[in-house]
Backbone as ProteinMPNN parsed JSONL, in Angstrom:
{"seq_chain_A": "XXXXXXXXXXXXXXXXXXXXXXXXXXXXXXXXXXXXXXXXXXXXXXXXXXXXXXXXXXXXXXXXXXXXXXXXXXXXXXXXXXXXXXXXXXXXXXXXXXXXXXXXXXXXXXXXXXXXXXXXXXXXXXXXXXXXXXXXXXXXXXXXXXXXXXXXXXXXXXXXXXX", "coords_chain_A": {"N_chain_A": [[2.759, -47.015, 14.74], [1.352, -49.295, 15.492], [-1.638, -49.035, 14.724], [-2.407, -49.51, 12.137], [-2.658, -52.086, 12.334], [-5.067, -52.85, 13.549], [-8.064, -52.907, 12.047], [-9.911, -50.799, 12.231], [-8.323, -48.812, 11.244], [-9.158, -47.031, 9.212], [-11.114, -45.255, 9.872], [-9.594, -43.869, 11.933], [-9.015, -40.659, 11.303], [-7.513, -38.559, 11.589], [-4.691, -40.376, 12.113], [-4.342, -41.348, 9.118], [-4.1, -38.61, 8.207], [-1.447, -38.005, 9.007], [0.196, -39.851, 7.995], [-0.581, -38.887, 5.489], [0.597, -36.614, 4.997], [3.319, -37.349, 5.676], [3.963, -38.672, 3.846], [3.787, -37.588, 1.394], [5.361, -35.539, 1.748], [7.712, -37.318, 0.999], [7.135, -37.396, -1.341], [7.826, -35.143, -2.376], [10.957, -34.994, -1.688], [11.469, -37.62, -3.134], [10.668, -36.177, -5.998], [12.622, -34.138, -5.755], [15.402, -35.391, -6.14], [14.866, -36.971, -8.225], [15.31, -34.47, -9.944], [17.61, -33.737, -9.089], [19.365, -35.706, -9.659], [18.748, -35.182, -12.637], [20.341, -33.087, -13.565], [22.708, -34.411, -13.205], [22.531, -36.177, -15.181], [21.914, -39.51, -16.692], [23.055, -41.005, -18.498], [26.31, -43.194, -19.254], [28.571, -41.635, -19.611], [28.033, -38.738, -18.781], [27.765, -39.466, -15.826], [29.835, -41.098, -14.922], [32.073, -38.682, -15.202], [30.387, -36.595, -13.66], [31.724, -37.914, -10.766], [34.658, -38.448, -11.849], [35.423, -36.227, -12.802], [36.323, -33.885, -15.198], [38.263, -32.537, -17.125], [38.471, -30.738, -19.505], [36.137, -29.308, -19.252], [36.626, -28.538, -16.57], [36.226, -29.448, -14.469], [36.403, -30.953, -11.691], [37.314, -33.794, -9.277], [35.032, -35.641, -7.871], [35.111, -35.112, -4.133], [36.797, -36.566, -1.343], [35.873, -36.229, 1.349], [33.657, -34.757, 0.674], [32.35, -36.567, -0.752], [32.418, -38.141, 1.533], [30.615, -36.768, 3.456], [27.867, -36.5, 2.069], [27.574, -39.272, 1.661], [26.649, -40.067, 4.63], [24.424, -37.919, 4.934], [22.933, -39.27, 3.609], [23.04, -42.297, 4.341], [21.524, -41.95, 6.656], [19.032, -40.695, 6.078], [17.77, -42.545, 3.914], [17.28, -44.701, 5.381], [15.382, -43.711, 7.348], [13.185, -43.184, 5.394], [13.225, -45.555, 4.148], [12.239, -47.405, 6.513], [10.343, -46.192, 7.18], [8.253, -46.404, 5.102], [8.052, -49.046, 4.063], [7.685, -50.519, 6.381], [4.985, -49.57, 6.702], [3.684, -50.632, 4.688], [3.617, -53.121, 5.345], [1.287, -53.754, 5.617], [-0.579, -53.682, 4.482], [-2.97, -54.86, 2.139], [-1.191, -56.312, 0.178], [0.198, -59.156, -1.787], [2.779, -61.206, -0.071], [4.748, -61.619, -1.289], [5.165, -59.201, -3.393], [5.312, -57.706, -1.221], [7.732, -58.503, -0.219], [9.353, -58.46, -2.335], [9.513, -55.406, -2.747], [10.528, -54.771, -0.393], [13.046, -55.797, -0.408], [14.263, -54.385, -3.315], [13.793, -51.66, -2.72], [15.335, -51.093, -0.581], [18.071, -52.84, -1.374], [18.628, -51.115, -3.963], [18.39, -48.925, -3.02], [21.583, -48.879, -0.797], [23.305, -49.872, -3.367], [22.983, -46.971, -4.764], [23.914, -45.12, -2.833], [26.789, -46.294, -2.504], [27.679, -46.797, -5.575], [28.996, -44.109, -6.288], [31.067, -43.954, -4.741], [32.226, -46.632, -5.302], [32.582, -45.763, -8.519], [34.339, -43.624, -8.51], [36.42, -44.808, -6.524], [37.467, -47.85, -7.334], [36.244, -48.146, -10.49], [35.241, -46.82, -13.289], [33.148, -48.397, -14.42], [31.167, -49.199, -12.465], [29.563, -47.149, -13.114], [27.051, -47.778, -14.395], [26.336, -49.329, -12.326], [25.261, -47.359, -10.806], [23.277, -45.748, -11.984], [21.781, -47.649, -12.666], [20.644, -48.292, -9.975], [19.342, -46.072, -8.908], [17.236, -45.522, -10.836], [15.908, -48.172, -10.01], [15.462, -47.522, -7.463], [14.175, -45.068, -7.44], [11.507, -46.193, -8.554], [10.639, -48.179, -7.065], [10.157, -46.698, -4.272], [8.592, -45.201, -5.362], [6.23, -46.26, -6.196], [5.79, -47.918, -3.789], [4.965, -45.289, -2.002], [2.338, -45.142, -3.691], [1.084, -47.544, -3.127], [0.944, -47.258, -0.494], [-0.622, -45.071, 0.034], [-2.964, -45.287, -1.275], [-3.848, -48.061, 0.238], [-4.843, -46.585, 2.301], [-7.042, -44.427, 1.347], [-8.145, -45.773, -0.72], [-8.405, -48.4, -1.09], [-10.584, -50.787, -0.546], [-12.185, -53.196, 1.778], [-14.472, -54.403, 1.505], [-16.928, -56.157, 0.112], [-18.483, -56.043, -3.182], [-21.606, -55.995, -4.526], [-22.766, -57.15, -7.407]], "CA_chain_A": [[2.477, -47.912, 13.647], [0.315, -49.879, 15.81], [-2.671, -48.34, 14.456], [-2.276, -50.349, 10.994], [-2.833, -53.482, 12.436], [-6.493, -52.41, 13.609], [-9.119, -52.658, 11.346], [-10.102, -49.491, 11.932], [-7.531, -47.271, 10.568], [-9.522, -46.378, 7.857], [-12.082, -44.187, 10.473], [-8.633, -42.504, 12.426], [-8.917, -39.387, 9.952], [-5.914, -37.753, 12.071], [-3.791, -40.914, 11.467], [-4.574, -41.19, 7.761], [-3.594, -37.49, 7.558], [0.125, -37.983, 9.51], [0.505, -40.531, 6.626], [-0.577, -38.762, 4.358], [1.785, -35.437, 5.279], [4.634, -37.806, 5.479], [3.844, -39.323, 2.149], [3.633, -35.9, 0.606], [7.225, -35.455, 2.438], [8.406, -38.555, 0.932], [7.001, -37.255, -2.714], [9.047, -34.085, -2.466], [12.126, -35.69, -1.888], [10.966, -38.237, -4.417], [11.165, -35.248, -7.044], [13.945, -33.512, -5.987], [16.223, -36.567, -6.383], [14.758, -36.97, -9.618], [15.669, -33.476, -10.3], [19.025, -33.506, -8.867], [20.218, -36.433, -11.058], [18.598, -34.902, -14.036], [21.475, -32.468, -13.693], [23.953, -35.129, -13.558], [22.208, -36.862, -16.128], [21.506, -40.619, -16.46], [24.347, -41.663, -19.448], [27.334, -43.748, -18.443], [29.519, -40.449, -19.548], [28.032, -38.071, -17.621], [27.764, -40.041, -14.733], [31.463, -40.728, -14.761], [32.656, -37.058, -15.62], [30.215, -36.197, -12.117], [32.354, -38.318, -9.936], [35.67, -38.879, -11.488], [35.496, -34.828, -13.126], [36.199, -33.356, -16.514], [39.337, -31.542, -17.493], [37.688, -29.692, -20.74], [35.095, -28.877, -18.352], [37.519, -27.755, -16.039], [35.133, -29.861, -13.218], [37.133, -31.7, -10.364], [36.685, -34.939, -9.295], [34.771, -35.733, -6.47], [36.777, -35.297, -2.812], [36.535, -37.444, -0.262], [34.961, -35.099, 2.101], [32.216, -34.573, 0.042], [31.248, -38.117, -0.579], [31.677, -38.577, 3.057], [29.063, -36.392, 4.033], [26.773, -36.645, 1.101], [27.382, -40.539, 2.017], [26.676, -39.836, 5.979], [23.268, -37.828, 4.836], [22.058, -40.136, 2.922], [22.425, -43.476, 4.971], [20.262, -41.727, 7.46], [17.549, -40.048, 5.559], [16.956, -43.323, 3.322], [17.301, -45.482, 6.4], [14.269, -43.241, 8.187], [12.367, -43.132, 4.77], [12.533, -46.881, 3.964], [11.343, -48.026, 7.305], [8.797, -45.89, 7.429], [7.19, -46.757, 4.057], [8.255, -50.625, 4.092], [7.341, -50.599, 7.489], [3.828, -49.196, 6.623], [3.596, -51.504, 3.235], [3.478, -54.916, 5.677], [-0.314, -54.1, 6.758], [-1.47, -53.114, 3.618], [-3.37, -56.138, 1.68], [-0.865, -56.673, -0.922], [0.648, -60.345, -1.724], [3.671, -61.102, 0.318], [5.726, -61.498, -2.509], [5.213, -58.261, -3.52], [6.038, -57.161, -0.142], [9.317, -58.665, 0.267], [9.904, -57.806, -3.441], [9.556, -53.951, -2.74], [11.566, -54.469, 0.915], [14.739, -56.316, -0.534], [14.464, -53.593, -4.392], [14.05, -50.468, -2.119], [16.669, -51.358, 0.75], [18.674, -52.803, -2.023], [18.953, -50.13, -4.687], [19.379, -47.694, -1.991], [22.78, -49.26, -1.04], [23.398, -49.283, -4.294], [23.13, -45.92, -5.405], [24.901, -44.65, -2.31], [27.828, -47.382, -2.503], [27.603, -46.525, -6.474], [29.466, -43.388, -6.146], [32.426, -44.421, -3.611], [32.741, -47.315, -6.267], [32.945, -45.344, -9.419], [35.554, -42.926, -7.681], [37.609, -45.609, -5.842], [37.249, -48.941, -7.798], [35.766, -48.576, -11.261], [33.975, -46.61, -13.851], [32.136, -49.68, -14.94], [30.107, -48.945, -11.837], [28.376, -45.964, -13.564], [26.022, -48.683, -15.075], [24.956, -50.067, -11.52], [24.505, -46.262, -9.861], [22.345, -45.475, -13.038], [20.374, -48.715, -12.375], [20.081, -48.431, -8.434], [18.95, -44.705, -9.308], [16.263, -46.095, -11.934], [14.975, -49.281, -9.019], [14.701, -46.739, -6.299], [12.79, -44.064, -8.164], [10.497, -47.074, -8.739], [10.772, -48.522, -5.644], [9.941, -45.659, -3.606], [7.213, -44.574, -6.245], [5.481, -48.036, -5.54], [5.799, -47.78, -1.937], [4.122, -44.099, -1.996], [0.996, -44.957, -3.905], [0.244, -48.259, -2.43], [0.638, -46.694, 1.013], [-1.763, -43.796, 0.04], [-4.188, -46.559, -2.053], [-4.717, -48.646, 1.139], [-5.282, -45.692, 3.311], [-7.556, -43.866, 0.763], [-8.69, -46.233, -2.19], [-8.743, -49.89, -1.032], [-12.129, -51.21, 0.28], [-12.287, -54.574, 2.39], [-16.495, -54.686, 1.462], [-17.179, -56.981, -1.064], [-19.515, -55.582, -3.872], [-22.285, -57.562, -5.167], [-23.673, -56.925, -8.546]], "C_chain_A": [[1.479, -48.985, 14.05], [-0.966, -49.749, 15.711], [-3.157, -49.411, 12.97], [-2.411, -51.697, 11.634], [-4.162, -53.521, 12.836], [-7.106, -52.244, 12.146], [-9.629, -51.212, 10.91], [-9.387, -48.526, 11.492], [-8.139, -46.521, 9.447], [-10.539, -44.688, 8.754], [-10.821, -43.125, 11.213], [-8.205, -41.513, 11.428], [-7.014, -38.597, 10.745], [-3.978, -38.686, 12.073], [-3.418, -40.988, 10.142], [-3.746, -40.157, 7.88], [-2.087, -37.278, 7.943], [0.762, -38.66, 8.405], [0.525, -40.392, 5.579], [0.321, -37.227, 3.938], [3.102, -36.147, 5.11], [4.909, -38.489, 3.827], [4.295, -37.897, 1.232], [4.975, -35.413, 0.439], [8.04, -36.013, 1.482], [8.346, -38.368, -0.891], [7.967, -36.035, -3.279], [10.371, -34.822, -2.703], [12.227, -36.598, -2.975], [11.714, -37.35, -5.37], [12.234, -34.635, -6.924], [15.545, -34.309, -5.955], [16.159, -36.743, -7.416], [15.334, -35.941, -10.414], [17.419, -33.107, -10.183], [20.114, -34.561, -9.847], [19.809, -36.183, -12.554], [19.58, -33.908, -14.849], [22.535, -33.022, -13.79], [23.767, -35.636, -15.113], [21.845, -38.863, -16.457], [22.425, -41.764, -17.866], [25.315, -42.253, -18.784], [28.173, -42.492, -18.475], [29.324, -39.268, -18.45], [28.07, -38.586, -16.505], [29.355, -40.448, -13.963], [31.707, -39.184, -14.662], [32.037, -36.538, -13.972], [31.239, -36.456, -11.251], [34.086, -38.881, -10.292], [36.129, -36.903, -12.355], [36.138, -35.228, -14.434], [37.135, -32.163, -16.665], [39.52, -30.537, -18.654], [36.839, -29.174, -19.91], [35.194, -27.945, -17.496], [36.538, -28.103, -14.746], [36.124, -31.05, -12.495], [36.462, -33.011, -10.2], [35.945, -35.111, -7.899], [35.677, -35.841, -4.944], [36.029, -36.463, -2.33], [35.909, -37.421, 0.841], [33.612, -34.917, 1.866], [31.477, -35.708, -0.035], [30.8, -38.769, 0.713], [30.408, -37.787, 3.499], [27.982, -36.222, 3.033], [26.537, -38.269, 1.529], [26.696, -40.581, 3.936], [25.111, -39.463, 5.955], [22.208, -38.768, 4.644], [21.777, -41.543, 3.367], [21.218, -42.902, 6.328], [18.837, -41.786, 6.602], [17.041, -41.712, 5.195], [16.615, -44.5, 4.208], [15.982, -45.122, 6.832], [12.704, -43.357, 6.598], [11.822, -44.419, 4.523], [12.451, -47.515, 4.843], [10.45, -47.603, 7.601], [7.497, -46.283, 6.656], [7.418, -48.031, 3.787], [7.649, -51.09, 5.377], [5.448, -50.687, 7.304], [3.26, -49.9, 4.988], [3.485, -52.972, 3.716], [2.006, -54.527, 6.159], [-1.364, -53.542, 5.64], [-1.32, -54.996, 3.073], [-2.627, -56.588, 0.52], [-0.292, -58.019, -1.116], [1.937, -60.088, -1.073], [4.645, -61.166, -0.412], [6.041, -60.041, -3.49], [5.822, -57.468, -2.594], [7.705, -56.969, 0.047], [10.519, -58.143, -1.142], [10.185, -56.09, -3.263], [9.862, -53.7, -1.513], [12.603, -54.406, 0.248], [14.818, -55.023, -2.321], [14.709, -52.488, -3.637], [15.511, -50.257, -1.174], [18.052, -51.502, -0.499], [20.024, -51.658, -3.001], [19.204, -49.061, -3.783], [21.051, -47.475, -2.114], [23.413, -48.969, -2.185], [23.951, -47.998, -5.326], [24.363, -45.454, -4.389], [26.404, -44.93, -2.424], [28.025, -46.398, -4.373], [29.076, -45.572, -7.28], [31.081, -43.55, -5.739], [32.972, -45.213, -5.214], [33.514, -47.006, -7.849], [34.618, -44.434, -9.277], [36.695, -44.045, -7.293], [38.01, -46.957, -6.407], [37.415, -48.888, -9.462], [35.138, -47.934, -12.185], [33.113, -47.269, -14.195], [30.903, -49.272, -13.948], [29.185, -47.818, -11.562], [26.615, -46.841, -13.852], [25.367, -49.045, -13.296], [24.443, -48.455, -10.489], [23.463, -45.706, -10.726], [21.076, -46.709, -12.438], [19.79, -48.568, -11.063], [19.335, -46.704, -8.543], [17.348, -45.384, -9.517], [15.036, -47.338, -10.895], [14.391, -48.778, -8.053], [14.54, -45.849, -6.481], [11.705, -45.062, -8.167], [9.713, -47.611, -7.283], [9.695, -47.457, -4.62], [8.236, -44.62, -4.391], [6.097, -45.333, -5.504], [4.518, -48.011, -4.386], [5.141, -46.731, -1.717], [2.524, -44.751, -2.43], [0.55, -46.326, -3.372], [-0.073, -47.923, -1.03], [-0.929, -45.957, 1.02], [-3.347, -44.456, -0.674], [-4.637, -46.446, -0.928], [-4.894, -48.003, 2.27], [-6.894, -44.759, 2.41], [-9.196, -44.331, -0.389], [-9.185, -47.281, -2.007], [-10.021, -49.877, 0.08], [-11.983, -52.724, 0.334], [-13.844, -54.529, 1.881], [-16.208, -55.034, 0.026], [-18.47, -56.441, -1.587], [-20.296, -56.37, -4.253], [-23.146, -56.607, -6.229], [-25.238, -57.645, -8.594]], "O_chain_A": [[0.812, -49.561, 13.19], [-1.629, -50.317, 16.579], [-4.255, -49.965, 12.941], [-2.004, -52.512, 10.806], [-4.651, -54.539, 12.347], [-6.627, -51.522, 11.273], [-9.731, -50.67, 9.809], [-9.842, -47.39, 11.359], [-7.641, -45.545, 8.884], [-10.58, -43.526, 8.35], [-10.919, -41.899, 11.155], [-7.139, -41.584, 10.816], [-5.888, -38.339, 10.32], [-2.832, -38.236, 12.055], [-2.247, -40.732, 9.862], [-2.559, -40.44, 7.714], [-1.449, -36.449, 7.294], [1.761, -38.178, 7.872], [1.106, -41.036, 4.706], [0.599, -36.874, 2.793], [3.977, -35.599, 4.44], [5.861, -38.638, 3.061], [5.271, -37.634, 0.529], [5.565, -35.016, -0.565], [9.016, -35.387, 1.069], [9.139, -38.921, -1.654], [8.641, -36.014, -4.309], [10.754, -35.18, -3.817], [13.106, -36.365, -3.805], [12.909, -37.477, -5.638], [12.935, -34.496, -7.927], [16.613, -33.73, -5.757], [17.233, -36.766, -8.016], [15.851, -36.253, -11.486], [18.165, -32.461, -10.919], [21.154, -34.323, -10.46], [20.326, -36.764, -13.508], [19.723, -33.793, -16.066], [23.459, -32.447, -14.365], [24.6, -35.532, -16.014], [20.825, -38.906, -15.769], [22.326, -42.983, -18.004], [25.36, -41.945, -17.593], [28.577, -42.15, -17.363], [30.105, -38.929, -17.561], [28.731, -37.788, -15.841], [29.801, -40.165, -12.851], [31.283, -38.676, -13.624], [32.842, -36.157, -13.122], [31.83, -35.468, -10.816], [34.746, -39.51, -9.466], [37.312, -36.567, -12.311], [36.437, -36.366, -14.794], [36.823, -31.008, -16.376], [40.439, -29.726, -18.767], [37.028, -27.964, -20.033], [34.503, -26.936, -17.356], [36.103, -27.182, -14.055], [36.424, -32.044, -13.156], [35.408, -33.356, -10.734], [36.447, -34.627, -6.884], [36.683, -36.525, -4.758], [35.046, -37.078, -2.744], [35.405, -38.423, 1.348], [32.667, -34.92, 2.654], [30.348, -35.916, 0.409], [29.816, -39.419, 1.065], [29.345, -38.307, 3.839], [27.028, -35.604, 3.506], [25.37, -38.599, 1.742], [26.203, -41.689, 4.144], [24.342, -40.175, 6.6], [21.128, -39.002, 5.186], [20.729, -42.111, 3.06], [20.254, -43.55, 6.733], [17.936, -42.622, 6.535], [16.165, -42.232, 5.885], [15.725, -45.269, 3.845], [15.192, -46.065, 6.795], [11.517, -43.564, 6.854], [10.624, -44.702, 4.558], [12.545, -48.685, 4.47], [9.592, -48.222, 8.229], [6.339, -46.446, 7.041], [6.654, -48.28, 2.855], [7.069, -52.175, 5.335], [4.766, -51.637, 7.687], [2.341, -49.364, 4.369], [3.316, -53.912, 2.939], [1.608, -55.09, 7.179], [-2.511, -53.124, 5.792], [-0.489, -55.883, 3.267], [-3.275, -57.28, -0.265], [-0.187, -58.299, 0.078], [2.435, -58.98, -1.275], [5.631, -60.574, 0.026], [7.05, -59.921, -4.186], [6.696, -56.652, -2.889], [8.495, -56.054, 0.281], [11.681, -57.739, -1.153], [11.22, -55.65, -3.763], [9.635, -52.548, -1.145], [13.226, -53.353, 0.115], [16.028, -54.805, -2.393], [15.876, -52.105, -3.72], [16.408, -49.415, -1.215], [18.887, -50.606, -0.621], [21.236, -51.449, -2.942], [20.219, -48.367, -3.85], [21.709, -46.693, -2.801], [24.085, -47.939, -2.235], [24.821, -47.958, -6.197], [25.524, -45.372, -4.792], [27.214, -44.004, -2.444], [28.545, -45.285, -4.29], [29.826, -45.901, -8.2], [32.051, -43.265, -6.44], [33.753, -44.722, -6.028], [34.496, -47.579, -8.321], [35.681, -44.666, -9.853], [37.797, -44.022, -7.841], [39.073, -47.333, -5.912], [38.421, -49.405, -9.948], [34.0, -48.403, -12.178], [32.037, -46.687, -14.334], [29.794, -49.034, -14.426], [28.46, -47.507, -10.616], [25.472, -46.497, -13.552], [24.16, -49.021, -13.053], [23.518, -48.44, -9.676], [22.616, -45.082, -10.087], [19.94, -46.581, -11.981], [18.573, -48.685, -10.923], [18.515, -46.648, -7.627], [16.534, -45.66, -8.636], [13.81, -47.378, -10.991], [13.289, -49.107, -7.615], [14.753, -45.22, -5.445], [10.722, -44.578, -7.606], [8.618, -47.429, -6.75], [8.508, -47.711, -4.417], [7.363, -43.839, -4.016], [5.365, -45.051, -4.556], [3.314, -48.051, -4.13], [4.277, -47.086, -0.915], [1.638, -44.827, -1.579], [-0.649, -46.271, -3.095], [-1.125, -48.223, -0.466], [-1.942, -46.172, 1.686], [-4.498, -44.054, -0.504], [-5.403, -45.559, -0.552], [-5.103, -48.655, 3.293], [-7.826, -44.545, 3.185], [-10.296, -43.865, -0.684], [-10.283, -47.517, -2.511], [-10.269, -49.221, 1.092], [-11.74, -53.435, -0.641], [-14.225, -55.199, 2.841], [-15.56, -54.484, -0.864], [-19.448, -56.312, -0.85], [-19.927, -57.534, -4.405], [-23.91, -55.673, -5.985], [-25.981, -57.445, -9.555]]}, "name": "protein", "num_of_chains": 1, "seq": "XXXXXXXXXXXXXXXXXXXXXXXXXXXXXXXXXXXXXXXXXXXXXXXXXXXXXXXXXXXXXXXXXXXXXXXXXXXXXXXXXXXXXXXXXXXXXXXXXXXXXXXXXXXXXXXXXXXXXXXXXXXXXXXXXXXXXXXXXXXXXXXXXXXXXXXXXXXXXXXXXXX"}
């Protein structure tokens, strides 16, 4: 990552392109998250009925087993994804307020979603409403974080134009 703090990163074509393979990575997963809750659905009902199950349905409720290691996957992966692209979002020229806004939303809503689950199950259906929302911040989030990465590797120009 020490490469981003050089000026020059724009001329290392073989860094650019590690960034821009992992980005690519990072867009997959992107979609198939999108895709995988489009099967749950994004209503407070379905979203319950997923995790506490559906006896017309004849659909079980979530175990405990399962959330553990769906919960176990997932603090890794989003752990390795959002320091790589928060990480690589402090050396791009954007306002720091933006920055810390799209650290503490991404990191956030993560939690969130994962926690979300456990909660609805063990606590609460009420907390369909905040795994819907932490869903909804880190789709955004993570969107964000993709194309400004790939901008200020690609798009953004330090040279001032003069008309």
């Amino acid at each position: 990552m020490r490469f981003f703090i050089s000026p020059d990163i724009k001329k290392n074509t073989l860094l650019k392109l590690i960034v821009a393979f992992t980005v690519l990575f990072f867009l997959f997963l992107w979609i198939t998250n999108l895709l995988l809750y489009l099967q749950i659905g994004f209503s407070y009902e379905s979203v319950v009925e997923y995790y506490l199950g559906s006896e017309q349905d004849f659909r079980p409720p979530r175990s405990y087993l399962g959330m553990l290691e769906e919960a176990h996957f997932h603090f890794f992966a989003m752990a390795i994804i959002l320091v790589t692209l928060t990480h690589l979002i402090l050396f791009t020229k954007i306002n720091n307020f933006w920055k810390l806004l799209l650290i503490l939303s991404s990191y956030l809503s993560a939690l969130g979603d994962i926690a979300g689950g456990w909660l609805i199950l063990y606590v609460s259906p009420e907390f369909a409403y905040l795994k819907i929302a932490s869903l909804i911040v880190l789709q955004v989030s993570l969107a964000a974080l993709m194309i400004i990465v790939i901008w200020f590797l690609y798009g953004y120009s330090d040279r001032k134009t003069s008309y």
